[in-house]
N, C-alpha and C positions, 0 to 999 in steps of 0.2 A: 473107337471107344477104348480096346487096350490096351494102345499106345501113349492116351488121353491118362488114363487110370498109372498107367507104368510112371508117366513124369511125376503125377501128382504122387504118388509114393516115393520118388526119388527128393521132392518137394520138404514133403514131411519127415523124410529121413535124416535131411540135414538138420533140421529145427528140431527134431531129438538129439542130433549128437551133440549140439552145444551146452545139454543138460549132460551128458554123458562125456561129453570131453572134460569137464573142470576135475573128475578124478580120476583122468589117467595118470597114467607113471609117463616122468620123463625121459625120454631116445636114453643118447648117449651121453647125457650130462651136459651141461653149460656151455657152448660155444663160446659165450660173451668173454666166458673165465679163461679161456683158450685162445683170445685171439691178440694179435698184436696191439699195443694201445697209438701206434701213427698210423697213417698211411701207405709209408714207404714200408714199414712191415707186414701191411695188410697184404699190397702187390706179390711181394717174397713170399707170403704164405700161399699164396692164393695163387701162384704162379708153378711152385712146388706141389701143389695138388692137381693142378694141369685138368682141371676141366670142372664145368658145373652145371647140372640136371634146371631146367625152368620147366616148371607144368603151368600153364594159363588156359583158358576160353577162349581164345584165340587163333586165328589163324597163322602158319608160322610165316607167309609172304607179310603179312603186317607188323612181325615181327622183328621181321629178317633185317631193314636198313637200321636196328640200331645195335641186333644182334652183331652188325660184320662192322660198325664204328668199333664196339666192346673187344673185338678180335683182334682188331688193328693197332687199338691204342693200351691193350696185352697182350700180348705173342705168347702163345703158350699155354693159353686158357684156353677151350675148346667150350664152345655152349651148344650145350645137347637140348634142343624144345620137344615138347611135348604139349599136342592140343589137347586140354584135358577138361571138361566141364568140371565149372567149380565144387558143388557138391558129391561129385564121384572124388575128387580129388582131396577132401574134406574126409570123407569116408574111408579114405586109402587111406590116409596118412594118421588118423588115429587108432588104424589097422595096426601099422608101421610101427609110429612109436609103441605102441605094447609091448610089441615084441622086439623093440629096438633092435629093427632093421631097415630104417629110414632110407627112403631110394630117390628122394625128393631134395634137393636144395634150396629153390627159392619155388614159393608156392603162391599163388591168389587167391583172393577171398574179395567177394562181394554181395551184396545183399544177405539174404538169410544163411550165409556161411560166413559171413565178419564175427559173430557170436562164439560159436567154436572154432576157427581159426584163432582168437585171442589166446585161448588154450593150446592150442597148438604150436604157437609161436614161441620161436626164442625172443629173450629181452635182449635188444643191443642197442648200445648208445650210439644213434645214428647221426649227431651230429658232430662226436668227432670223426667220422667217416666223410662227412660234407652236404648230411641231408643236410634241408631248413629245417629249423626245427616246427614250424608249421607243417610239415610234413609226414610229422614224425610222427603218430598217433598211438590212442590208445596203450599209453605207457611203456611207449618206445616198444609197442611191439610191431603193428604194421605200418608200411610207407607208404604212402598216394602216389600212384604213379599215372592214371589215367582216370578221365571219366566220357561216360554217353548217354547223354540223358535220354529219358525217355520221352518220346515226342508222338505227336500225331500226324500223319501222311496223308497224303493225297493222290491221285491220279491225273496229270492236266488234262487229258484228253476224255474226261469221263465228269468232271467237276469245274464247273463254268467258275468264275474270279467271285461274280458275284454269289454263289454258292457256297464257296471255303465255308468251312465251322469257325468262328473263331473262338469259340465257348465250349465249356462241356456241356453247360443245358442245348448250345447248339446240335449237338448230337444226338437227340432226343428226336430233332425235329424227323417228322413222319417218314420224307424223301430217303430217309437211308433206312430205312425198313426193309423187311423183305433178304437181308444178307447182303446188303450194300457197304456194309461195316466190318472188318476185320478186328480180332481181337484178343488178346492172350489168354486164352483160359484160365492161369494159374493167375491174374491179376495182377500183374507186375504193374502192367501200365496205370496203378489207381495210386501206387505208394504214395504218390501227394497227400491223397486224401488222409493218410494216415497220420505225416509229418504236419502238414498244415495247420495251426492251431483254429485257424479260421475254419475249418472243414470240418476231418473226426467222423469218426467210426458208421456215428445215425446220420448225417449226409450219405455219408460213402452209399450205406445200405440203400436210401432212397432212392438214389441217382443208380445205381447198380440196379434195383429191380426195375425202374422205368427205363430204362438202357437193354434189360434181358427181355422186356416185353416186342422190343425192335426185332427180336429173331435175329440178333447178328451172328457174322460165320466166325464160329470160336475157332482159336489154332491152338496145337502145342504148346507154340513158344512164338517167338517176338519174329525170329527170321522168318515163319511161314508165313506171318503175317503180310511184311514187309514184301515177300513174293507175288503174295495174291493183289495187293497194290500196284508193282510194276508190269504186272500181265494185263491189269485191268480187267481181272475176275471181282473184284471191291473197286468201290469206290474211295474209301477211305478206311484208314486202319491204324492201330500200334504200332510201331517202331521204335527205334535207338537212332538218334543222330547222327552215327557213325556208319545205319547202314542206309540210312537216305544219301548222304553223301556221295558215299561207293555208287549209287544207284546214277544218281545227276553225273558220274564223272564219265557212266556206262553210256549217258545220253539215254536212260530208262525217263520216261513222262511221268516222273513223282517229284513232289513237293513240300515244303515244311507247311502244316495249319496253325496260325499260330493262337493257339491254345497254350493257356496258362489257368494257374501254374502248372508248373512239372518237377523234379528232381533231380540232382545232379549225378545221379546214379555214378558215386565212387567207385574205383577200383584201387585195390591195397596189394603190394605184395610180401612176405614175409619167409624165413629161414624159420623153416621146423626143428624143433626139438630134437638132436640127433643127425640133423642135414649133413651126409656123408665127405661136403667140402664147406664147410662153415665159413672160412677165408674168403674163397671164390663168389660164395653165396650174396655175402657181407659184397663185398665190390663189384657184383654186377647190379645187385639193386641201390648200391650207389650211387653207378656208373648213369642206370635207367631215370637216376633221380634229376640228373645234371639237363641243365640249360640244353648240352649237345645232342644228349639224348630223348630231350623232350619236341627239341626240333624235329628229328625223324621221326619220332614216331607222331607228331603230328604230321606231317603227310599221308600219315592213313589213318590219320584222325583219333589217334587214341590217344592223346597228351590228358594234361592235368588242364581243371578249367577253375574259376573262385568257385567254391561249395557254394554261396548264396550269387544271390544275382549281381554281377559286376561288370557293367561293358566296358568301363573307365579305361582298359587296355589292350585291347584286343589284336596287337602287333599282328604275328602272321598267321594265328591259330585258327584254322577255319574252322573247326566246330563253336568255338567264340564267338567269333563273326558272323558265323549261321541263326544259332540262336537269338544273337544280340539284334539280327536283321528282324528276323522275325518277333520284335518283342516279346521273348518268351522272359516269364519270372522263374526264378527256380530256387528249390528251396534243397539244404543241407540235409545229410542225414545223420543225427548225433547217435553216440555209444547207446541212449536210452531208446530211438528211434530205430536203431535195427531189433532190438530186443522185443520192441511193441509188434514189429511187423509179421512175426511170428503167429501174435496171438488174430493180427488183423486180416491176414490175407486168407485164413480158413474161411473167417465170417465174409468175405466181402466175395470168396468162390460161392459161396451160399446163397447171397442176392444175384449172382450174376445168376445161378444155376449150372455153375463148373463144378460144385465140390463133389467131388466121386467117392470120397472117401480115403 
């Protein structure tokens, strides 16, 4: 329970600072104003700074094959990772910029931390760099660099073919009562319900209290969940597509349900206000942006996927191919949809009966 209690405060901590980030002071002044306007002068700056700080949620072996491409193909940049949960990392860094002493260069933000990250961010014109400018968001402050939707899991050896859920009302049904059900406490896995025009706040609650009436077994966060799945402590439970994967590649008895919709749950990255190599910063999330670097890190599943539902191309991206097997739908989440999820995810912890305060 006060571990339970501790995230959900770390939860609501981020969704205040975004109210509390729009009137900080900015680091050390304008990076944008400071950096070369090609390419070839980014490299030279960026080279001359000789190293640059990444914080993500991430693990850094997922990181690492496109960390040592970024090495290779600049000598003399050194990329320092840091596994860093987003909302700690959100929280440090408008720590930082106060007191401009920025220790951050290129930072993440996703879900209820894309709001103040916006704040946080420097403005850089990412497409004379070589983003797309589809890429480029939220007024050229952060970059799409990856997504992992949220998905629904299974157990093979616990959940016969004809069993799968393929609905959310399927979830309801009686057989997964009892804690048969894994689930994130803080409500990640509902954001559909939020984005969804079709759906919306008085569904969420409904489905949320006849869903909390099943006794399911609440987790932390998405990984516990996703654990109690491949043990075959649950039957079924939350996930990210990124970590069923991992799981199937272990030869763990999990599986996608394909339940729809879901979300494409965005990952953005961005250069703080202040970022102590603005150069280096600027070129590695350029570097992360590229075709080459999207191939590696698709192999551990973290690449960019279409924000709305698109299987029209699905080349060699297995988180693509995954979802698109599974017929999942999924929906985007715009600049007004992170802001709402703020106000949705306290109410929709309150139906499930996770909100602790």
């Amino acid at each position: 329970m006060m571990i339970r209690k501790l995230r959900t405060i770390g939860v609501l901590a981020a969704v205040a600072l975004s109210a509390a980030a729009c009137g900080s002071s900015a680091g050390a002044g304008s990076a944008s104003a400071s950096l070369p306007t090609t390419m070839d002068g980014l490299v030279k700056q960026a080279q001359s700074e000789g190293e640059v700080d990444w914080s993500a949620p991430k693990p850094q072996s997922q990181m690492q094959p496109a960390i040592d491409l970024f090495e290779k193909k600049y000598p003399g940049i050194k990329v320092k990772y840091t596994n860093t949960k987003a909302p700690d990392q959100a929280s440090q860094l408008k720590v930082e910029e106060a007191a401009k002493k920025v220790s951050i260069d290129v930072a993440n933000a996703g879900g209820l931390t894309v709001p103040p990250a916006q704040s946080l961010a420097e403005t850089v014109n990412w497409t004379q760099y070589g983003v797309a400018q589809a890429d480029a968001m939220f007024s050229n402050k952060l970059v799409y660099i990856w997504s992992a939707p949220k998905v629904w899991a299974y157990n093979t050896t616990k959940v016969k073919p004809a069993d799968v859920p393929k609905t959310w009302d399927d979830l309801l049904n009686p057989r997964w009562a009892g804690g048969q059900i894994a689930a994130d406490s803080r409500a990640d896995f509902m954001t559909v319900w939020d984005l969804d025009p079709s759906m919306g706040q008085d569904k969420a609650d409904a489905w949320a209290k006849k869903f909390a009436a099943q006794k399911p077994h609440y987790t932390t966060d998405t990984t516990s969940a996703e654990s109690l799945i491949e043990s075959g402590q649950v039957a079924v439970g939350t996930s990210l597509i990124n970590l069923v994967l991992q799981a199937q590649k272990k030869g763990a008895p999990v599986a996608l349900a394909p339940i729809s919709p879901t979300n494409a749950n965005e990952s953005y990255l961005y250069v703080p206000k202040g970022a102590p190599h603005p150069a280096a910063a600027v070129l590695l999330t350029s570097f992360l942006s590229s075709d080459t670097a999207q191939a590696a890190l698709s192999k551990t599943y973290n690449s960019r996927i279409p924000t709305t539902t698109d299987c029209s191309n699905q080349g060699q991206n297995a988180v693509l191919k995954a979802i698109c097997s599974a017929g999942l739908k999924w929906e985007p989440t715009t600049a007004a949809g992170y802001t709402s999820l703020a106000d949705f995810f306290p109410k929709a912890q309150t139906a499930l009966g996770t909100n602790l305060g």
